[in-house]
PyMOL Python script that loads the backbone (N, CA, C, O; Angstrom):
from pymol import cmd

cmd.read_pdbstr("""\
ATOM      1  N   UNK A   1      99.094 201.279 111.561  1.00  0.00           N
ATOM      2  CA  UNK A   1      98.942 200.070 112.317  1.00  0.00           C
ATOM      3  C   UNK A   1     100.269 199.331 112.330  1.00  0.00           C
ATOM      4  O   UNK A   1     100.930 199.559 111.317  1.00  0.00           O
ATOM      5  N   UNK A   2     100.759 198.622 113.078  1.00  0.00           N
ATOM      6  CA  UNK A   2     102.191 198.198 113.522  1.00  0.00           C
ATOM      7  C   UNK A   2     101.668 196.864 113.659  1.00  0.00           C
ATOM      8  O   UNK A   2     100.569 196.449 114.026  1.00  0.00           O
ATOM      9  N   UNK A   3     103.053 196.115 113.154  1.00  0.00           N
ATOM     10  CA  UNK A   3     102.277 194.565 113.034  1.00  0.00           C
ATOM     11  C   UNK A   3     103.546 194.099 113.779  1.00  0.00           C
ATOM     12  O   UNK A   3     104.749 194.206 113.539  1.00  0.00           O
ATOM     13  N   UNK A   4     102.875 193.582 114.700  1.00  0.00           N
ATOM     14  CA  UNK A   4     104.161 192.588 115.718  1.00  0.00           C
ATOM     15  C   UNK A   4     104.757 191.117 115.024  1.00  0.00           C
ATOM     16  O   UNK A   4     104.086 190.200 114.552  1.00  0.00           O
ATOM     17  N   UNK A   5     105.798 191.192 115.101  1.00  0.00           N
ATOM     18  CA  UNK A   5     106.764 190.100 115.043  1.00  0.00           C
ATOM     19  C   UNK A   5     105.906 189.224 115.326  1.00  0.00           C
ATOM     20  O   UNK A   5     106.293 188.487 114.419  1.00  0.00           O
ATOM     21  N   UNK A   6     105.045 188.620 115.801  1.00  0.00           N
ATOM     22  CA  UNK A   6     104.530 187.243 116.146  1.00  0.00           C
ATOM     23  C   UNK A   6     103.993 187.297 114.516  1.00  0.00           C
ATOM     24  O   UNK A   6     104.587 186.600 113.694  1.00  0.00           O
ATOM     25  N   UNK A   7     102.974 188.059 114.136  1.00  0.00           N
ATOM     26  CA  UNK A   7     102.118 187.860 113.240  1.00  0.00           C
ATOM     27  C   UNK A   7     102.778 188.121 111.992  1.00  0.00           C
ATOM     28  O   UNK A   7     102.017 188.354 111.054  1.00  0.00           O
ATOM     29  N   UNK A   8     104.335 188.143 111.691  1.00  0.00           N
ATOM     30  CA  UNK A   8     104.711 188.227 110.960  1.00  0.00           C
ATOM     31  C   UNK A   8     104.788 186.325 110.384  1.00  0.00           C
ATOM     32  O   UNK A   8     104.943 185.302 111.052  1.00  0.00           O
ATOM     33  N   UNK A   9     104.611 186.520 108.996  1.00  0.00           N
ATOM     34  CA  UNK A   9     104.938 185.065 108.499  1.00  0.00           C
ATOM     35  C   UNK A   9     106.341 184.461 108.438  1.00  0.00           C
ATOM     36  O   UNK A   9     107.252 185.246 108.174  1.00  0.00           O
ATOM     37  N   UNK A  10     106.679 183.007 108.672  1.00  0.00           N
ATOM     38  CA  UNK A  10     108.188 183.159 108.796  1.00  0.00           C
ATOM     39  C   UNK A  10     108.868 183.030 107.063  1.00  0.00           C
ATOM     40  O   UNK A  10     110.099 183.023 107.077  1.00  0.00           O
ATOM     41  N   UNK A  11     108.484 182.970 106.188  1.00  0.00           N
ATOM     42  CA  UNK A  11     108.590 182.978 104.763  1.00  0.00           C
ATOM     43  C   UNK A  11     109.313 184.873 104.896  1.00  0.00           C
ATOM     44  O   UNK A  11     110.448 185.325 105.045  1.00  0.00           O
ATOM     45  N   UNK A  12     108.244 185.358 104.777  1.00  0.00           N
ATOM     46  CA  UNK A  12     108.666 187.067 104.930  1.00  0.00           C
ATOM     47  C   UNK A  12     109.960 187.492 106.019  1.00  0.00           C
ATOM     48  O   UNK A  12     110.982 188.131 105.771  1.00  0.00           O
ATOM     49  N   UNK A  13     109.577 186.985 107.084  1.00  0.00           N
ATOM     50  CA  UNK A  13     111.081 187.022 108.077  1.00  0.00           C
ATOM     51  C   UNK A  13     112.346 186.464 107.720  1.00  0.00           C
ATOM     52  O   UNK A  13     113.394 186.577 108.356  1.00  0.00           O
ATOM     53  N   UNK A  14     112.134 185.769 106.504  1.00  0.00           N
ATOM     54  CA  UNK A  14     113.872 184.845 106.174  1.00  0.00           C
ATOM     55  C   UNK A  14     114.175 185.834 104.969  1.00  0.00           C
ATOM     56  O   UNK A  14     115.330 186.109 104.645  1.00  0.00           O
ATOM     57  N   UNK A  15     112.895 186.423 104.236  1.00  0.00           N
ATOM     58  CA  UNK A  15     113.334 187.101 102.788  1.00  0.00           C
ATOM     59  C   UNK A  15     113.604 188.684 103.364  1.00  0.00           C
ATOM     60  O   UNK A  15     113.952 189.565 102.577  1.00  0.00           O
ATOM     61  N   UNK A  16     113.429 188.926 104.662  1.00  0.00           N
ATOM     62  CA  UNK A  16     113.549 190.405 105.360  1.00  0.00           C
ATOM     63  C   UNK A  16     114.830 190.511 105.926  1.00  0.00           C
ATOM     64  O   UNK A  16     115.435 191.560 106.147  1.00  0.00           O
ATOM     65  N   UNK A  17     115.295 189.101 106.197  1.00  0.00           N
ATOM     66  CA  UNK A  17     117.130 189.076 107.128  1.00  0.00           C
ATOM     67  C   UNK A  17     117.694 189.020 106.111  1.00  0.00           C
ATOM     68  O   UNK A  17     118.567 189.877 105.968  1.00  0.00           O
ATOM     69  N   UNK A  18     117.455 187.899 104.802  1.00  0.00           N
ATOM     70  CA  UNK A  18     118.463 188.082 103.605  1.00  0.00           C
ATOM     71  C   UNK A  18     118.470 189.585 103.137  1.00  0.00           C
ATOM     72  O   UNK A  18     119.582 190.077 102.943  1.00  0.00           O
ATOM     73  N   UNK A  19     117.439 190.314 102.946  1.00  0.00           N
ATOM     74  CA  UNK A  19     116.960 191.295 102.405  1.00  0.00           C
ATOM     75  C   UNK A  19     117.683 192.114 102.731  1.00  0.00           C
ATOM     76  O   UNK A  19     118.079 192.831 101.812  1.00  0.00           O
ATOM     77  N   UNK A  20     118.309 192.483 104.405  1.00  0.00           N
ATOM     78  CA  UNK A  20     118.413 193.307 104.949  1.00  0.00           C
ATOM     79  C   UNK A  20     120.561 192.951 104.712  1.00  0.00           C
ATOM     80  O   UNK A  20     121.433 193.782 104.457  1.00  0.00           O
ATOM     81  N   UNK A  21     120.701 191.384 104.949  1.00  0.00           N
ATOM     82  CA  UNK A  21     121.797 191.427 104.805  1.00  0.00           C
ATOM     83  C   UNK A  21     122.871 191.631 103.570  1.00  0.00           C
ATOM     84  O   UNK A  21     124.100 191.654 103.626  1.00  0.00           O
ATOM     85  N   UNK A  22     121.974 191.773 102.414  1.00  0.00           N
ATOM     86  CA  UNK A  22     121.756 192.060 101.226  1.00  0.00           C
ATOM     87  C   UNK A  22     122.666 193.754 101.244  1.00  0.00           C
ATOM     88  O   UNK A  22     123.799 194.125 100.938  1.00  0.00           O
ATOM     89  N   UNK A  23     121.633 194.302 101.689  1.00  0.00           N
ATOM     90  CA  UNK A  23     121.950 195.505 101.653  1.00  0.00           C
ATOM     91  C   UNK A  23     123.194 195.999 102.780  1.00  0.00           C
ATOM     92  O   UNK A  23     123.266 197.141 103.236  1.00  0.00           O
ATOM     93  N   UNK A  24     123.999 195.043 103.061  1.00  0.00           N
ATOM     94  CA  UNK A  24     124.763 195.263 104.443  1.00  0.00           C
ATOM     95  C   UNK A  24     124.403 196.186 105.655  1.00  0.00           C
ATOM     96  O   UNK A  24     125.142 197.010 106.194  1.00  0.00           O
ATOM     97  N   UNK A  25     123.012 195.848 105.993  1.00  0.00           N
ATOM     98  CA  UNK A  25     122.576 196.082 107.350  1.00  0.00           C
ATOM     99  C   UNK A  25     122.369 195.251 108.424  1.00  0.00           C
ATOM    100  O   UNK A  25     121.487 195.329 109.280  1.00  0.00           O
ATOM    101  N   UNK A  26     123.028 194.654 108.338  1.00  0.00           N
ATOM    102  CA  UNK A  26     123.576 192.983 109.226  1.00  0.00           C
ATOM    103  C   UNK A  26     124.679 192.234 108.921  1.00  0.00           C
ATOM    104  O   UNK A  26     125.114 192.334 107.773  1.00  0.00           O
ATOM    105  N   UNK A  27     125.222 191.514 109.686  1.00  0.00           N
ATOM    106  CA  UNK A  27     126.575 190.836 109.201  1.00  0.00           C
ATOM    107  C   UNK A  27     126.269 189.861 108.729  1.00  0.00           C
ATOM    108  O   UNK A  27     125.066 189.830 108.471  1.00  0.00           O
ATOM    109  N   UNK A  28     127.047 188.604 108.360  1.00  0.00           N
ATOM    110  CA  UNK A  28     126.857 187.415 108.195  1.00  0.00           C
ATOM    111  C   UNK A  28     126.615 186.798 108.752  1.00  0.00           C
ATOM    112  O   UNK A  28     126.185 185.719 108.344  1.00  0.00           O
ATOM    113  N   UNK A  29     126.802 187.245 110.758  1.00  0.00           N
ATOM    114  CA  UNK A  29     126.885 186.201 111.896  1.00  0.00           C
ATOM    115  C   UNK A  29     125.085 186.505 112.474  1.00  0.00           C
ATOM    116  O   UNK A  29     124.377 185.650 113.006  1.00  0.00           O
ATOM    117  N   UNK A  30     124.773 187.633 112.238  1.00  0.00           N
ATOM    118  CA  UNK A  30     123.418 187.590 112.301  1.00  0.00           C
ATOM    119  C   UNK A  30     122.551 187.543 111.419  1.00  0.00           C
ATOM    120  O   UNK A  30     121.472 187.849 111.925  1.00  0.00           O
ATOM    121  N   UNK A  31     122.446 187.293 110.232  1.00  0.00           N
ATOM    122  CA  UNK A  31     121.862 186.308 109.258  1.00  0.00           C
ATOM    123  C   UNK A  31     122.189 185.248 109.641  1.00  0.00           C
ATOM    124  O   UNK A  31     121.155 184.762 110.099  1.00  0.00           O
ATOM    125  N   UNK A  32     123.127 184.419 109.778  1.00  0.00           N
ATOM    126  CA  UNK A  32     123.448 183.231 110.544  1.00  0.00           C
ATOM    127  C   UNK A  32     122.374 182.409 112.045  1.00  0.00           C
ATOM    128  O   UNK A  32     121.783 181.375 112.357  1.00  0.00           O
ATOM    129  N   UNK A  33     122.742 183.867 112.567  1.00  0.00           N
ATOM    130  CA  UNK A  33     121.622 183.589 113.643  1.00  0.00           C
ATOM    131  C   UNK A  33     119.818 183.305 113.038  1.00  0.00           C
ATOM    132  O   UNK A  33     119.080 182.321 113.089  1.00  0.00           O
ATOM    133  N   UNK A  34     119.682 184.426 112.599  1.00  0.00           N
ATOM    134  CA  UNK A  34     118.408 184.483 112.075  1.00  0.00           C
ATOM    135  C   UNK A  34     118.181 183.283 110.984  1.00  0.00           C
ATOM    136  O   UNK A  34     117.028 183.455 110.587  1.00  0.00           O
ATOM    137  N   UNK A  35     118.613 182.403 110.463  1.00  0.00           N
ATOM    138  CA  UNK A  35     118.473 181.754 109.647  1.00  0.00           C
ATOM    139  C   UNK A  35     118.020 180.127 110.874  1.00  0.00           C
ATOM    140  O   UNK A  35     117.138 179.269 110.895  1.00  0.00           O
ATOM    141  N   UNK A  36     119.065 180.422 111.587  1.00  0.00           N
ATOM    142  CA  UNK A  36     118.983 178.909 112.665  1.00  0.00           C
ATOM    143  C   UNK A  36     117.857 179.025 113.543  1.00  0.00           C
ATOM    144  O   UNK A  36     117.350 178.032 114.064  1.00  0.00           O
ATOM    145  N   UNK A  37     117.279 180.655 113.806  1.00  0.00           N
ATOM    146  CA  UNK A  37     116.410 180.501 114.157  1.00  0.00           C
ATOM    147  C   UNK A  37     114.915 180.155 113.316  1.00  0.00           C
ATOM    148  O   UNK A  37     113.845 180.043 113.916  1.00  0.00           O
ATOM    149  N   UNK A  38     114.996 180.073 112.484  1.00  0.00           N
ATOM    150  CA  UNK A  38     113.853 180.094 111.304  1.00  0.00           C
ATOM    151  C   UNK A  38     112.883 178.866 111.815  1.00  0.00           C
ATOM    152  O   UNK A  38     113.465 178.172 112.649  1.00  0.00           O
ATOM    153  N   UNK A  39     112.074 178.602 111.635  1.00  0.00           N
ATOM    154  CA  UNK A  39     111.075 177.962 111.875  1.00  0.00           C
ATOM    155  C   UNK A  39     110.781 177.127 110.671  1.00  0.00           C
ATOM    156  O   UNK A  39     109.710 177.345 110.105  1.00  0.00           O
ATOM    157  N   UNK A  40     111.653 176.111 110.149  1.00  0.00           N
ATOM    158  CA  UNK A  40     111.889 175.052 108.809  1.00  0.00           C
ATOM    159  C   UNK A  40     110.625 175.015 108.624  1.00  0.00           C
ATOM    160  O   UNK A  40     110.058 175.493 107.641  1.00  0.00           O
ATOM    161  N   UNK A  41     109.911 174.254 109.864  1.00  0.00           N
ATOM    162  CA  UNK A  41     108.736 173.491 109.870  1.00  0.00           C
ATOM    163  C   UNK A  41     107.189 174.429 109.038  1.00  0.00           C
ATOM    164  O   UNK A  41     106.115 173.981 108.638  1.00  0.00           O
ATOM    165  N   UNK A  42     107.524 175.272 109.049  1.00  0.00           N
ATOM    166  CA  UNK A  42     106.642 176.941 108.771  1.00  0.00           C
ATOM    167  C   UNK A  42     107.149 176.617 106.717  1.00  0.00           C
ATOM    168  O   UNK A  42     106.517 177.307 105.916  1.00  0.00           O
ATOM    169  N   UNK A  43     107.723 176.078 106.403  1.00  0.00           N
ATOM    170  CA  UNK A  43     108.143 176.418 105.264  1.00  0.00           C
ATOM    171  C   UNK A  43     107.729 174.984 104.020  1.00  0.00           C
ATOM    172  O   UNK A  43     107.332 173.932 104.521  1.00  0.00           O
ATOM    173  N   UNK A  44     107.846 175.063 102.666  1.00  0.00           N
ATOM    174  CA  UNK A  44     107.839 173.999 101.676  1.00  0.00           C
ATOM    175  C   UNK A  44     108.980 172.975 101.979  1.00  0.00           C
ATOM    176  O   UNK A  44     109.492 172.948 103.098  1.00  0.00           O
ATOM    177  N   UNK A  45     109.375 172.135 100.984  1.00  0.00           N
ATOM    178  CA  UNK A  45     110.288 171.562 101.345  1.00  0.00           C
ATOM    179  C   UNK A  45     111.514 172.273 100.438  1.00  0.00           C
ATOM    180  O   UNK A  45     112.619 172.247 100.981  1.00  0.00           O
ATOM    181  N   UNK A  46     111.443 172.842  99.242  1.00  0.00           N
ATOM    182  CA  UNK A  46     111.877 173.508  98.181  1.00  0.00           C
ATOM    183  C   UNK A  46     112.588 174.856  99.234  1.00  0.00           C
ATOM    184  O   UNK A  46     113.781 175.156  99.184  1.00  0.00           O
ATOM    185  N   UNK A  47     111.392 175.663 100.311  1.00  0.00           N
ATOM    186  CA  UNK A  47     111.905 176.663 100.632  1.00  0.00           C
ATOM    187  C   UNK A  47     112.711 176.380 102.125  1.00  0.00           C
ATOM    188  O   UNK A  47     113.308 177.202 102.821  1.00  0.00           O
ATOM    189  N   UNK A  48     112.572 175.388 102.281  1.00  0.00           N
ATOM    190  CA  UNK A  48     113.640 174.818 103.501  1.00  0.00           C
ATOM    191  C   UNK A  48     114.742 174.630 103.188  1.00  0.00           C
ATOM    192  O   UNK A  48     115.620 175.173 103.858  1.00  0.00           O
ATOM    193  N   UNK A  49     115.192 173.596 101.787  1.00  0.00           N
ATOM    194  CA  UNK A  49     116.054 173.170 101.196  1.00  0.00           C
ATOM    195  C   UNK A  49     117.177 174.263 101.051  1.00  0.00           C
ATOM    196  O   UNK A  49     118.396 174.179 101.204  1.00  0.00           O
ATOM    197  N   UNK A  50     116.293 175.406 100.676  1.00  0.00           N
ATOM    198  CA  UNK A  50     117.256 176.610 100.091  1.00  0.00           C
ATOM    199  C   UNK A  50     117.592 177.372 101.133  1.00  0.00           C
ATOM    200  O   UNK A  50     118.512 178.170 100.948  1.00  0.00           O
ATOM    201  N   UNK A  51     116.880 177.314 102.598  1.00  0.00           N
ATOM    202  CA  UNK A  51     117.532 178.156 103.588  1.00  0.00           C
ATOM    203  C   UNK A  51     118.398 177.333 103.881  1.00  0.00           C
ATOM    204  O   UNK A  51     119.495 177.854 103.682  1.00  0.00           O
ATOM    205  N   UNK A  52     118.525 176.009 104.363  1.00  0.00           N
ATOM    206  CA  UNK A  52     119.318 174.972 105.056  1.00  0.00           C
ATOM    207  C   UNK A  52     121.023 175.248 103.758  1.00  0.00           C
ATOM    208  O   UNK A  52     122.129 175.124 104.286  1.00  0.00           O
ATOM    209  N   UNK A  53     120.974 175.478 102.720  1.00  0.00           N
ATOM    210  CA  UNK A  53     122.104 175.573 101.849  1.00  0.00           C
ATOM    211  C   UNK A  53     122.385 176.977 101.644  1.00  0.00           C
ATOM    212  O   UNK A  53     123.218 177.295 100.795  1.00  0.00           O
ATOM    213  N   UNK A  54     121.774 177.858 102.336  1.00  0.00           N
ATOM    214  CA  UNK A  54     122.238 179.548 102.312  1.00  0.00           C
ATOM    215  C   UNK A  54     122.893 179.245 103.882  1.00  0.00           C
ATOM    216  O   UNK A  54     123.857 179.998 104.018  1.00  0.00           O
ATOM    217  N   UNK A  55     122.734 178.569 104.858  1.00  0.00           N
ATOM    218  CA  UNK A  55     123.317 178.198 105.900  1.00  0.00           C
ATOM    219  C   UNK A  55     124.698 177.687 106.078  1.00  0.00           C
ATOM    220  O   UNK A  55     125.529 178.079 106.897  1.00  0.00           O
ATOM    221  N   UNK A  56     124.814 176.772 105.205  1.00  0.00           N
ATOM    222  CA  UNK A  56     125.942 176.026 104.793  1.00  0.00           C
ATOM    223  C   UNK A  56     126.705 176.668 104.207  1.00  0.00           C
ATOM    224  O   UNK A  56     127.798 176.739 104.768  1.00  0.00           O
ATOM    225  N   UNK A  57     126.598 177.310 103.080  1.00  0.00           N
ATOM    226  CA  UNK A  57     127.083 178.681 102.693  1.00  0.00           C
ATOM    227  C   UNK A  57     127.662 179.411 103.288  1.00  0.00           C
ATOM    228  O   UNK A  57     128.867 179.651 103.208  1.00  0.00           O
ATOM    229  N   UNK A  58     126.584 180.047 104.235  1.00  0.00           N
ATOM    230  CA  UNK A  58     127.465 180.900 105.360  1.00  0.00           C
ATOM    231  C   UNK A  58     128.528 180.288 106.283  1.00  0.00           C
ATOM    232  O   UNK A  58     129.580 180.695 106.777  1.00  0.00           O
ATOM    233  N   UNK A  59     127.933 179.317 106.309  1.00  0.00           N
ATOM    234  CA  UNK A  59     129.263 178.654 107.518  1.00  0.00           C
ATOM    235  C   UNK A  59     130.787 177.726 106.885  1.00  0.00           C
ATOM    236  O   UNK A  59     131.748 177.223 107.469  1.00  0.00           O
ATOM    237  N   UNK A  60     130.382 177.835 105.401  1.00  0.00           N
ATOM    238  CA  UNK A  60     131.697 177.618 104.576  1.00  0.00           C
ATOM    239  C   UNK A  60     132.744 178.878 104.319  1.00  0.00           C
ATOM    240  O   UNK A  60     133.473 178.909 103.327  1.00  0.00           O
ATOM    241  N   UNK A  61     132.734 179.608 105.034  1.00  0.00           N
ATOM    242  CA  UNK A  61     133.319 181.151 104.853  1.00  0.00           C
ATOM    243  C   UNK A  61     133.748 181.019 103.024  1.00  0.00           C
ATOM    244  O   UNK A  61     134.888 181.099 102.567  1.00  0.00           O
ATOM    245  N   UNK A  62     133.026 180.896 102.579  1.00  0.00           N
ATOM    246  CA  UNK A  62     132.672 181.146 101.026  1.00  0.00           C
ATOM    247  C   UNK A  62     132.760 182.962 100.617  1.00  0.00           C
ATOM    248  O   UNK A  62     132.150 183.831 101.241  1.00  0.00           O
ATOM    249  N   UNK A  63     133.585 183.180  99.545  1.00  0.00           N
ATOM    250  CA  UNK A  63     133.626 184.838  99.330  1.00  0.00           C
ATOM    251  C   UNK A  63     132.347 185.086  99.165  1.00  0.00           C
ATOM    252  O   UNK A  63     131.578 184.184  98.831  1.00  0.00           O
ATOM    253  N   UNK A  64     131.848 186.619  99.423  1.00  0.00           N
ATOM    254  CA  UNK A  64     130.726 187.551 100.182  1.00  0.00           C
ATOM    255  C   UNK A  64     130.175 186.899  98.258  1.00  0.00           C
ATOM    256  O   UNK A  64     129.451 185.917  98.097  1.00  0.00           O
ATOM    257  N   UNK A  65     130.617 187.553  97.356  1.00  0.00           N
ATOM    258  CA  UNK A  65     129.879 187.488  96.052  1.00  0.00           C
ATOM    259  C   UNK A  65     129.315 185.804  95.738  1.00  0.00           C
ATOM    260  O   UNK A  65     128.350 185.607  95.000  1.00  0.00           O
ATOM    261  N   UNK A  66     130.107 184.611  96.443  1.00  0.00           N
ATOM    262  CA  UNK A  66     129.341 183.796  96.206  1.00  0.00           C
ATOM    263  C   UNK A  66     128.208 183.357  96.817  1.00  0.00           C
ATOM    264  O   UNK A  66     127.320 182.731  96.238  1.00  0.00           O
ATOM    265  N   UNK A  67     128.207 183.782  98.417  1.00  0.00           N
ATOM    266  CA  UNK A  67     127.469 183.822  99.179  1.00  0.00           C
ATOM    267  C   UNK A  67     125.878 184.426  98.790  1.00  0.00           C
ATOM    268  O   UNK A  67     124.710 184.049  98.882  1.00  0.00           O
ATOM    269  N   UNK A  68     126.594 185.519  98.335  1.00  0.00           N
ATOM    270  CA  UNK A  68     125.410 186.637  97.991  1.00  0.00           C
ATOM    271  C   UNK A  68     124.463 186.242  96.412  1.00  0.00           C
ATOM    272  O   UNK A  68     123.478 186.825  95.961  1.00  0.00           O
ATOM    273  N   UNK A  69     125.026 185.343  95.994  1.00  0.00           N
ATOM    274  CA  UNK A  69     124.359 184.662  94.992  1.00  0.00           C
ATOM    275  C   UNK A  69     123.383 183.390  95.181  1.00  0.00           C
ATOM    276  O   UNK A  69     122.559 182.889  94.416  1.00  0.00           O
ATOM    277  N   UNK A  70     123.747 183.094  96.355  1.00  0.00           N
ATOM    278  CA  UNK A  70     123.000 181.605  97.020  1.00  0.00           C
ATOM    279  C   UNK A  70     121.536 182.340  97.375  1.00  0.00           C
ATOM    280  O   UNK A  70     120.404 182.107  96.951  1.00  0.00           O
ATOM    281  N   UNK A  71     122.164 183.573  98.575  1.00  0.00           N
ATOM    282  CA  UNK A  71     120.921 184.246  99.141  1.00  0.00           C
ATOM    283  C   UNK A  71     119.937 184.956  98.382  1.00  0.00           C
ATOM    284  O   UNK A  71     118.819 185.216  98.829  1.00  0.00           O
ATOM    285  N   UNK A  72     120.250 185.205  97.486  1.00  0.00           N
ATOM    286  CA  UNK A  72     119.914 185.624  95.965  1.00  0.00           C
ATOM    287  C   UNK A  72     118.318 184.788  95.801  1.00  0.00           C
ATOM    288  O   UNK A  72     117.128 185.063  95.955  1.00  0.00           O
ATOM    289  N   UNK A  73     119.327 183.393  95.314  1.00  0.00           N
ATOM    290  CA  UNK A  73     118.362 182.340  95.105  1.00  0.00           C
ATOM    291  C   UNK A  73     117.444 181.907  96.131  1.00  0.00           C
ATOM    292  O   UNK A  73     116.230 181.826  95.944  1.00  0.00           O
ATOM    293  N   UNK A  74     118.092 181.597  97.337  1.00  0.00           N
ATOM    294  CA  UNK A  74     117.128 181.804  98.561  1.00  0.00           C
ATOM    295  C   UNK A  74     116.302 182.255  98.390  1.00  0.00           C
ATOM    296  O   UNK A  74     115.324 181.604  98.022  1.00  0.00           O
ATOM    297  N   UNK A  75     116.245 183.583  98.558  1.00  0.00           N
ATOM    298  CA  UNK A  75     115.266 184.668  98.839  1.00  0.00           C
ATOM    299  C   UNK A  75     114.001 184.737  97.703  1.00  0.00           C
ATOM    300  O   UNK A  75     112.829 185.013  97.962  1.00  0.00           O
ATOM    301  N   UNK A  76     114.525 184.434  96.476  1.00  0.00           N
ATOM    302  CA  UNK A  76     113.553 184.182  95.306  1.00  0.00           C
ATOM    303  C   UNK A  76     112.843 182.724  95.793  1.00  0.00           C
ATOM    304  O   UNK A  76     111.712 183.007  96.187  1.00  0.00           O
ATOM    305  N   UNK A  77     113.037 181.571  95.887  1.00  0.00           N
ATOM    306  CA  UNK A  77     112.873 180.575  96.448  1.00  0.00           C
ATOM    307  C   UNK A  77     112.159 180.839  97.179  1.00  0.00           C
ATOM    308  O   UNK A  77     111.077 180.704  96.608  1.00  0.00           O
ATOM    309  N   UNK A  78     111.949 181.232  98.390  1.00  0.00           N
ATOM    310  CA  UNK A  78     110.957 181.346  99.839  1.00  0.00           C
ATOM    311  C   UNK A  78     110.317 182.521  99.865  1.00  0.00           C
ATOM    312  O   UNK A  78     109.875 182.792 100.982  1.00  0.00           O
ATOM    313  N   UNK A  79     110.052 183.538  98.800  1.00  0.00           N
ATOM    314  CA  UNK A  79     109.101 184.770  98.630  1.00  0.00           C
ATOM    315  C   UNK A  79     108.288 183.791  97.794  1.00  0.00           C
ATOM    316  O   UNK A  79     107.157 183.553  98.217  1.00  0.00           O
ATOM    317  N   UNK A  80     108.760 183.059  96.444  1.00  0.00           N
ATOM    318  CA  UNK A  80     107.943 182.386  95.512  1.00  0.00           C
ATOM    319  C   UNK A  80     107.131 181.175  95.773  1.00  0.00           C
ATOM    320  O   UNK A  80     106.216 180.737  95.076  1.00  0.00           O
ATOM    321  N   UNK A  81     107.794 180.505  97.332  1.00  0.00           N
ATOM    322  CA  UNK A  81     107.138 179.202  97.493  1.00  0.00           C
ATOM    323  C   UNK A  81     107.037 178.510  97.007  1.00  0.00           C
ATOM    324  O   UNK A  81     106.415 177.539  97.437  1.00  0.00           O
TER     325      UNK A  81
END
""", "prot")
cmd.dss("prot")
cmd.show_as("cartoon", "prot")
cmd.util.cbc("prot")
cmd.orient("prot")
């Protein structure tokens, strides 16, 4: 069974772009994208907080290892709620 992008939760879609950019199967500029597209409103305030500063992050051209420590936390953050 194949589950369409709509019915995906947006919690799982932010921990699936970090996830993916994690593993360098995306750049930074599309995690970037995917992050602005996120749907805040869909989220805690805890797991907003932490995408909105993995954002900032990215757009501080901050080295990849510090970056990758934010998204880190992110991603634990908005899987854990």
């Amino acid at each position: 069974m194949s589950t369409s992008p709509e019915s995906i939760r947006e919690d799982d879609r932010i921990v699936n772009s970090i996830s993916r950019w994690l593993a360098r199967h995306i750049s930074e500029a599309e995690l970037g994208s995917e992050l602005e597209a996120a749907d805040l409103e869909q989220l805690g305030p805890d797991q907003a907080e932490a995408v909105l500063e993995l954002q900032n992050e990215l757009g501080a051209a901050t080295e990849r290892a510090g970056v990758e420590m934010v998204a880190r936390e992110t991603m634990e953050t908005v899987a854990l709620g």
